[in-house]
C-alpha positions in Angstrom: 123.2 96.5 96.2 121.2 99.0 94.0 118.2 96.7 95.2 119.2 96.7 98.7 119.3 100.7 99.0 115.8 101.2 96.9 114.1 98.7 99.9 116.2 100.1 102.3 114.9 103.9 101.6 111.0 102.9 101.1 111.0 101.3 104.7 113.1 104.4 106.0 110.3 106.7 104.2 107.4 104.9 105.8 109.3 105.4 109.1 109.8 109.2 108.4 106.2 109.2 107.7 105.6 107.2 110.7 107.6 109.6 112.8 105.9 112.7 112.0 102.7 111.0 112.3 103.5 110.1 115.9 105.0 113.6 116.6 101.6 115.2 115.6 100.0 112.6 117.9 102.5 113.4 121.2 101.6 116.7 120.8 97.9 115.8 121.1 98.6 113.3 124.2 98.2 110.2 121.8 101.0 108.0 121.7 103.3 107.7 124.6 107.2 108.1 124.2 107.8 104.7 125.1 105.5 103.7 122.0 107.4 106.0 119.7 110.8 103.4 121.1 108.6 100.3 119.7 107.7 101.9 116.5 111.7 103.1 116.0 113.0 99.3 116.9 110.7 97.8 114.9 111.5 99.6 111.6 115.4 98.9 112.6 114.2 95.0 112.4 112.2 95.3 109.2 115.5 96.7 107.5 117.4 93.4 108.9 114.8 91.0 108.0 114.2 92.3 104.3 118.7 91.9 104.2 118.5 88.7 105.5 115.6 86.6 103.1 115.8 88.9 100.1 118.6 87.2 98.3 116.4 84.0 99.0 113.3 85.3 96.7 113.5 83.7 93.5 112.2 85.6 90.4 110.2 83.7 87.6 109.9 85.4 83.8 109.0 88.0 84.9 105.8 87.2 86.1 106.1 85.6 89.3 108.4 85.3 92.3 109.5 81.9 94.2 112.0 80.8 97.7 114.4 78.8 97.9 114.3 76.2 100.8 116.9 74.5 100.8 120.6 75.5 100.6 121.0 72.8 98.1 119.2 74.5 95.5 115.4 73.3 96.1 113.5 76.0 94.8 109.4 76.5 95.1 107.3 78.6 92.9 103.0 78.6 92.0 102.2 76.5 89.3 100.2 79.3 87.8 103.8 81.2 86.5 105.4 78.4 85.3 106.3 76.5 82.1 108.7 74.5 80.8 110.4 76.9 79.1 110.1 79.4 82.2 113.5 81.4 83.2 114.5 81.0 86.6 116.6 84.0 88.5 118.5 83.1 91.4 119.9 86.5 93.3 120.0 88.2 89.6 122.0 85.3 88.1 120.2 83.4 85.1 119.5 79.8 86.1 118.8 76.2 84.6 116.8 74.3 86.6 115.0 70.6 86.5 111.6 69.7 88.0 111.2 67.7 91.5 107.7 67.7 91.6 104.4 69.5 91.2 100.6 69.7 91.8 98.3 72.1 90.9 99.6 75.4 93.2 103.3 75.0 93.2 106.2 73.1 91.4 109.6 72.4 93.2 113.0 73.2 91.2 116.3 71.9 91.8 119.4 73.6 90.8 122.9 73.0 90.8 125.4 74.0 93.7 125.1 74.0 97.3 125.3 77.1 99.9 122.4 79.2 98.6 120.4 81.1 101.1 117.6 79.2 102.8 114.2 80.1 104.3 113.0 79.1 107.6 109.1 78.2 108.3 106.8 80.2 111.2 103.1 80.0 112.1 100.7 82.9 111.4 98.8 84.1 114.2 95.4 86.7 113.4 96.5 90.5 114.4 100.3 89.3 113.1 102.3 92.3 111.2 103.5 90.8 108.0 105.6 91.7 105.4 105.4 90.5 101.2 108.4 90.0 99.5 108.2 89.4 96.1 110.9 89.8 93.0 110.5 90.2 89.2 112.8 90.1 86.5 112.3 93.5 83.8 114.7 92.6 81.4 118.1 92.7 83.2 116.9 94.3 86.0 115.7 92.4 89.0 113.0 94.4 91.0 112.2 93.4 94.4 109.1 94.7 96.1 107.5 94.6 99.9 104.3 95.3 101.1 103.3 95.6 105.1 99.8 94.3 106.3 98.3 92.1 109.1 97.3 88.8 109.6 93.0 89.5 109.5 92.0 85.7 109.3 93.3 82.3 108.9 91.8 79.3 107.3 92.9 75.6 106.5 93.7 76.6 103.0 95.0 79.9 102.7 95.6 83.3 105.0 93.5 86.6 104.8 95.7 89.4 104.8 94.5 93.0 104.5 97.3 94.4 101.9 95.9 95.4 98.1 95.1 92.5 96.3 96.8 94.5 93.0 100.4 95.0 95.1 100.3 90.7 95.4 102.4 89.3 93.2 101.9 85.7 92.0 104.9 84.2 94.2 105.4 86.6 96.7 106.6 85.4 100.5 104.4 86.4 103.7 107.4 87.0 106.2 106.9 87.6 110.1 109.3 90.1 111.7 112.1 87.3 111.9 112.1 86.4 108.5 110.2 83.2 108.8 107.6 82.0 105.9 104.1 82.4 106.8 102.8 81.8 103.5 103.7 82.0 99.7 100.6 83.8 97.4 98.9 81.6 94.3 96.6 82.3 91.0 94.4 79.5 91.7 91.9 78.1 89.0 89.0 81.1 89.5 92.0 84.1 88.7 91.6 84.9 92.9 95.4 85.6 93.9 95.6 83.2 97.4 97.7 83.3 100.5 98.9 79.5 101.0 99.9 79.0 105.0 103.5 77.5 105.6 102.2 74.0 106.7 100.5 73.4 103.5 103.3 74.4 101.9 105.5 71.8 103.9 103.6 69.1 103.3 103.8 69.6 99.5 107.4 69.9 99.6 107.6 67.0 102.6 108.7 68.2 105.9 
């Protein structure tokens, strides 16, 4: 819960700052009313969506975040934050874990017990608002942490986005509006954090 209201108040400040921003601008015959109802509706659907996937990001040591997609417990996190002695957290809740299978950007968990919340998959498209979603563990505290940017270029292999490559945590979930993957960020082999698109992440774990 404590998680829920700390998100909850850094998307309502960006809207406050948002909405005085706008104000200034209707008084200088900038924005249009009906674009200050857009900007309002879409900060009420960024609260939902954050709600709705957050208990799905998985936090890794410390060091890394993951999502679970399955509700059977299938778990996928970058290869780069784990070991075999890596500690697995599962909505704040300590968890052991065995290995499906791995290559060199992600690894796929199982864990016991059915039910857990799942992740759906989307398509990026360039221009795309876009939200990161990442959790870490500090001690017993889980921190979860969001970042908004746009889609500025995709590629085969990975997404350009333009949020600050230090706010990208090793793990962290690109989201669309409706809470649908668009990518999962990677440490590949140079030390460049990477956006990985949905559909390479599909066909690693095989949909």
């Amino acid at each position: 819960m404590k998680n829920i209201i700390i998100i909850f108040l850094a998307v309502i400040g960006g809207f406050l700052a948002s909405y005085f921003y706008i104000n200034d601008r209707l008084s200088e015959g900038f924005v249009t009313i009906e674009r200050q109802e857009i900007i309002i509706k879409e900060n009420d659907a960024i609260v939902k969506m954050i709600d709705r996937v957050e208990n799905a990001v998985v936090s890794i040591d410390g060091v890394g975040s993951g999502i679970v997609v399955f509700s059977d417990g299938l778990i996928i996190v970058p290869a780069s934050v784990f070991s075999p002695n890596s500690k697995l957290f599962v909505n704040g809740e300590l968890k052991d874990y065995v290995v499906e299978k791995q290559n060199e950007d992600f690894v796929l968990l199982k864990i016991e017990g059915n039910g857990f919340p799942t992740l759906e998959f989307g398509d990026a498209e360039v221009g795309q608002s876009v939200f990161l979603v990442g959790s870490i563990s500090n001690g017993d505290n889980i921190i979860k942490s969001v970042n908004v940017g746009i889609i500025k270029r995709i590629e085969e292999d990975f997404l350009i986005t333009n949020i600050l490559e230090e706010s990208r945590l090793v793990g962290s979930s690109l989201f669309d509006v409706d809470g649908k993957v668009l990518g999962i960020n990677i440490l590949d082999e140079s030390g460049f954090i990477k956006t990985i698109p949905a559909h390479k992440i599909q066909q690693f774990i095989g949909l």
